[in-house]
N, C-alpha and C positions, 0 to 999 in steps of 0.2 A: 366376393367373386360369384358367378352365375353357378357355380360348384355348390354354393351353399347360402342363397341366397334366398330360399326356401328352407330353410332347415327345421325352424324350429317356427310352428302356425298358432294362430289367435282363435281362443274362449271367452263365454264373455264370463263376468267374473269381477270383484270389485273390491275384496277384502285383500290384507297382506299380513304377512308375517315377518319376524327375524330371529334370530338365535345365535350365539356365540358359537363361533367354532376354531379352536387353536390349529393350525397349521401345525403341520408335524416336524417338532427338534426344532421350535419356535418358541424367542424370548416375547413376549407379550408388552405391551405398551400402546398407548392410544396415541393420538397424534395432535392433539390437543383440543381446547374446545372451541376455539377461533374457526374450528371446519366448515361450520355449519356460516359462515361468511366468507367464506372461499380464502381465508388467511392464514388457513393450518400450517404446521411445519410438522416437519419427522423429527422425533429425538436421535440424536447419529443414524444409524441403521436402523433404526427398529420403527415400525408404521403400523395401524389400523386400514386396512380397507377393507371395503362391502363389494361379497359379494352376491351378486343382484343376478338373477335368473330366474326357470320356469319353472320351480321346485312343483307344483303344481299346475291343472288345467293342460287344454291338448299340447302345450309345446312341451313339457315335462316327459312327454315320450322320447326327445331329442335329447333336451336339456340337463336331465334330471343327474347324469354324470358328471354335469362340469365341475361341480367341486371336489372331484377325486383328481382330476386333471390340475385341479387349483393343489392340491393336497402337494402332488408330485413335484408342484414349481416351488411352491415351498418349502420342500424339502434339499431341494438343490440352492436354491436365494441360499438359505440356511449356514449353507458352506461354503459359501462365499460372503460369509457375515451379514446378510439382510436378512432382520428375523420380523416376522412376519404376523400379523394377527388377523385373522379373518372373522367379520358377522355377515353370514346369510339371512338375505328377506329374498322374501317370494311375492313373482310377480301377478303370481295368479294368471298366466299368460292375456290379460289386460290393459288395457293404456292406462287405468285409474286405479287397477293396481298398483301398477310397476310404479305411477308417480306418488303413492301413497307409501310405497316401501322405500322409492328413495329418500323422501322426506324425514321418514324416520332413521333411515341410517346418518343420514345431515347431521338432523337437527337435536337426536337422542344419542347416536349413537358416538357420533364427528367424526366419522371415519376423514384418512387421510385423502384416498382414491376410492374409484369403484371399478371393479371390475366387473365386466357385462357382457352375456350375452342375452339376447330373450327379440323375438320378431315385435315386441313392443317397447322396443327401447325407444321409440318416438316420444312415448307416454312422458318418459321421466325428464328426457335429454334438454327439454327449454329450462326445464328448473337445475339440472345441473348447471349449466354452462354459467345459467347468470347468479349463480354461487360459485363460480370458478373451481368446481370441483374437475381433478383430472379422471377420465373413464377412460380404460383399457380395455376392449372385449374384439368381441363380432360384428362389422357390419353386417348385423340379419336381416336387418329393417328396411332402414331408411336412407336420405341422403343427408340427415344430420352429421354424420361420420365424415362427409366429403365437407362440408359446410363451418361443424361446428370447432374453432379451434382446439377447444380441451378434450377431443373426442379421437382416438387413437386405435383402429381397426389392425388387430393382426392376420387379417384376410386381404388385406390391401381396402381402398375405395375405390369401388369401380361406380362409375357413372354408368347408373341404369340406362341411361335414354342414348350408348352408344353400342355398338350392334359389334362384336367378333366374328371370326373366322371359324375358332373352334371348334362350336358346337356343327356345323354347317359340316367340317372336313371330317369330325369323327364317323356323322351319320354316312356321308359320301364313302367313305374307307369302308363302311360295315354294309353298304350295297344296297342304305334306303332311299326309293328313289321318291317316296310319297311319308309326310312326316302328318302327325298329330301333335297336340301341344295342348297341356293342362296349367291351371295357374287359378288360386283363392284371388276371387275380388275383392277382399277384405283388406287382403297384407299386398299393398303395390309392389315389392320388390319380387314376390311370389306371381302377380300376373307380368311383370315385365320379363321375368323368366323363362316362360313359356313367351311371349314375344320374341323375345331375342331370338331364340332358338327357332323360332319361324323365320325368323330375317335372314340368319347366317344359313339357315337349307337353303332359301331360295338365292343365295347370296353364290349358292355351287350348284343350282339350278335343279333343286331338290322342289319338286312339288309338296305344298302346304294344304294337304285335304282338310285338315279339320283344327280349329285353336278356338280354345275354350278360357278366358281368362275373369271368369265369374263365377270357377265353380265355390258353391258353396262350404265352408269351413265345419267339418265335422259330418258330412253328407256322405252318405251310402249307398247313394241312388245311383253307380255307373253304369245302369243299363244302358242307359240312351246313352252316353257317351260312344260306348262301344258298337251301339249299335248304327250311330251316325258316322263313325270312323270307317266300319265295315261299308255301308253307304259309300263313303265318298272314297276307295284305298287305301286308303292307308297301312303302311309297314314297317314306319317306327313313331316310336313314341319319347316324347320333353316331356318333364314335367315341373311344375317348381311349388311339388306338393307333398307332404307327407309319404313314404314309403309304399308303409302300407297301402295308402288309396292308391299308389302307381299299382301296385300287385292287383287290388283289385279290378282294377280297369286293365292290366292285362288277363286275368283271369277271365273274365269276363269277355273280352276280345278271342279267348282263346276256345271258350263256349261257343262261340259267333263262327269258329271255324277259322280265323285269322290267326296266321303264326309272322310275330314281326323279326325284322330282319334285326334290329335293337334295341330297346330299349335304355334310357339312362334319366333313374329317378338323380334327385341332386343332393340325396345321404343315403345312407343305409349299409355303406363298407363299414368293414370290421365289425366289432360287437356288438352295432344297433342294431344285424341281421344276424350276427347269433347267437344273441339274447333273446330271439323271439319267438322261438320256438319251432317245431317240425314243419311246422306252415310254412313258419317263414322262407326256411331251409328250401323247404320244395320250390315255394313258388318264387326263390331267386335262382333256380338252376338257368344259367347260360345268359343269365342279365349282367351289366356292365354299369360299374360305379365309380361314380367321382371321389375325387378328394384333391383335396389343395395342398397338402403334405405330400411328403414322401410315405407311402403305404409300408408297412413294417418289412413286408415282404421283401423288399430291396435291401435290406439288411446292411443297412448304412451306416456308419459311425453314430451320426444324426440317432437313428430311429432304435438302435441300439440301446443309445444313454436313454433316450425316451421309455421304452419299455423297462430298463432298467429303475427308473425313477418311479413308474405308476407303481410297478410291484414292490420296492425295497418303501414307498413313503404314501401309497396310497391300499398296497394288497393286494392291487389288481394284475392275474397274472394270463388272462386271456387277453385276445383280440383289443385294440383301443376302441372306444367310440372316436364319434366325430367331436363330441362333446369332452372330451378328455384331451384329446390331441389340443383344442381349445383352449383350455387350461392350462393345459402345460405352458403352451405358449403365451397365454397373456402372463404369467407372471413372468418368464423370463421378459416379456417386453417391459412392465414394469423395473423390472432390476435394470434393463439396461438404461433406461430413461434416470433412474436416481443414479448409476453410474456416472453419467453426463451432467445430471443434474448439482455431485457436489457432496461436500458436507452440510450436513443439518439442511437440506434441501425445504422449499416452503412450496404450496403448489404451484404458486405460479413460475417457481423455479424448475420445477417439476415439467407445466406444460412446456413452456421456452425451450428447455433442454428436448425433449421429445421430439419438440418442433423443429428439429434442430438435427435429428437426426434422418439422414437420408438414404442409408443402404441397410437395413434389417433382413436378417436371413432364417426368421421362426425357430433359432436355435438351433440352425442348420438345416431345420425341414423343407426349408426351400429349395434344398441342393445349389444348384450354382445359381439361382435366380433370387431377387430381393424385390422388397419394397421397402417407400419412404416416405414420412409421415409431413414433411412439408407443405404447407400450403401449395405450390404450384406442382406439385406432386402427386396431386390425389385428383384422383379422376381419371386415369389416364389410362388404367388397366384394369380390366379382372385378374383378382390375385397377384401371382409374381409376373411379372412380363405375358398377362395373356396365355398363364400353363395352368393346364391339371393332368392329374396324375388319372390313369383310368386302369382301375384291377375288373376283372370277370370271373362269376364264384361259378364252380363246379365241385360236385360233391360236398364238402362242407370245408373246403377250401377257397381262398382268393390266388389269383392267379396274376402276373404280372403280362400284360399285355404289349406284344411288340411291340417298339415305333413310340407306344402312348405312354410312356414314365420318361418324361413328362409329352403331352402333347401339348404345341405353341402354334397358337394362332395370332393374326393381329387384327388392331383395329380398324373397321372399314371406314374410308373416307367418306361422310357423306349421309351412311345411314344413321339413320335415329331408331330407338322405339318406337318412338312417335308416331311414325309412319306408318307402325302395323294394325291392323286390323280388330 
């Protein structure tokens, strides 16, 4: 979803790694070695999968938690008899990484599945498919996720090049009536990001001062941004760029003398912002965050078991990441797909069944909204039905925002990305 479709950004980068790692109160077994030709099966319950991320390079700022989040899903599979074995490689946040580490979880390692997140899952994704491997993660990336059968996005598939309401109705709600819009020309789902969000402002007659969808990846330089923003009005800000670089580019705007009326980078709720330090702290007083989940704050059944599971199977007893929420959730998507899938499931029994399933609820984090992993299914929405969830930090707290847990917007008929600018 446009929530998070920037999350995690591209280095270059070319080496990879793996390592073993036991999931916690997890019987171990591999999944045979027919993996690496997309013909594996599971022994009963028990599977090897790879999990494949940014351990490393600028996405690792996002990334770098998803295997505590993996820990936590494994911990609950566990008790409900799917026992679980995990190898992590690193994608180097890379295309020739990420396709160099799935190779080897394939071809040395045979994992069963892989679970993924990383903005360069493009790198790996042609070689999975045409080894029938099944992948459960993030659509971070790309439109392989809407495209490729064995590819199973627990953020829904949203088709980049259709344009929501959402983003359009939160800035209108918050009183911006001139928007700015950031986006890496490296990672396309990160410049369509900031497009979108150009689309749906002007979609509620939100003037679009200033959209930038080439900035560069790893670049420090927002003077000119901010100061072409100040230039042309601007009094909110999209982004579908790393946290931090949103902080600096308001910082920087806020040096220029401009105080915006919103902003809304597309992570940095919960523990990526308070993990980061006093910096951090300050320079998110009075900004507004997305998430695709329910925020813990709503203190839901759902988010409950969730906290409860990072800390009793991963340790972790602050704030989630976005990168953990992630995890958690992909392995319960995992579990439910072998559910469906069976005894002694193989993977293409694996993907079928998946395929197969059409109302998914994030293990409740979606609250009363789903998604569904069917081919005529996917494309249709950001995230659950067009919702995210929007908290606003003050002091060194998140705050649950009227109206916005969740806010739904829909699809407009008609517009494209395509269109923008």
């Amino acid at each position: 979803m446009v929530a998070v479709t920037a999350a995690l950004l591209l280095v270059a980068g070319c080496s990879s790694s793996s390592k073993s790692s036991s999931g916690t109160s997890a019987t171990t077994a591999t999944a045979g070695s027919a993996g690496s030709s997309g013909s594996g099966s599971a022994s009963g319950n028990t599977i090897t999968v790879g999990v494949l991320t940014d351990l490393t390079g600028a996405g690792s700022n996002t990334a770098g938690s998803y295997p505590l989040g993996i820990k936590a899903g494994i911990g609950l599979a566990a008790q409900e008899g799917y026992h679980i074995k995990t190898v992590e490689a690193d994608s180097t946040t890379s295309p020739t990484g990420i396709l160099t580490a799935a190779q080897r979880l394939v071809e040395e390692d045979h994992v069963f599945a892989v679970l993924l997140t990383s903005v360069v899952g493009f790198g790996a994704a042609p070689y999975l498919a045409a080894h029938g491997i099944p992948v459960i993660g993030c659509a971070c990336d790309g439109t392989e996720w809407i495209t490729d059968r064995n590819m199973f996005s627990v953020i829904g598939t949203e088709d980049y090049n259709k344009v929501q309401t959402t983003y359009g109705q939160f800035f209108k709600d918050h009183g911006v009536t001139n928007l700015g819009a950031v986006g890496y020309g490296i990672e396309p789902s990160s410049a369509d990001t900031a497009k979108n969000a150009a689309l749906s402002a002007e979609h509620e007659g939100i003037k679009v001062g200033y959209i930038n969808t080439n900035f560069p990846l790893g670049s420090t330089n927002v003077e000119p941004i901010a100061l072409a923003m100040k230039d042309n009005g601007v009094n909110g800000l999209a982004t579908g760029i790393l946290t931090n670089s949103t902080f600096a580019i308001m910082e920087s705007l806020k040096q220029q003398g401009v105080n915006l009326k919103a902003a809304l980078p597309p992570t940095g709720y919960g523990g990526d912002l308070l993990t980061g330090g006093p910096g951090a702290v300050q320079a998110a007083q009075g900004v507004y965050f997305l998430s695709g989940y329910e925020p813990v704050e709503m203190n839901t059944p759902a988010t409950r078991k969730f906290q409860n599971a990072m800390k009793t199977y991963a340790g972790v007893t602050g704030d989630p990441t976005f990168a953990e929420y992630i995890g958690y959730v992909t392995v319960d998507a995992l579990v439910q797909g072998l559910k469906a899938a069976g005894k002694n499931p193989t993977q293409q029994s694996l993907i079928n069944a998946m395929l197969g399933i059409t109302s998914y609820n994030a293990a409740g984090l979606y609250g009363d909204h789903t998604i569904g992993w069917a081919m005529d299914q996917r494309g249709l929405y950001e995230g659950a039905g067009n919702c995210f969830y929007i908290t606003q930090f003050q002091g060194t707290t998140f705050h649950l925002v009227p109206n916005e847990d969740p806010l739904c917007g829909q699809t407009i008929p008609g517009e494209t990305v395509s269109q923008a600018p």
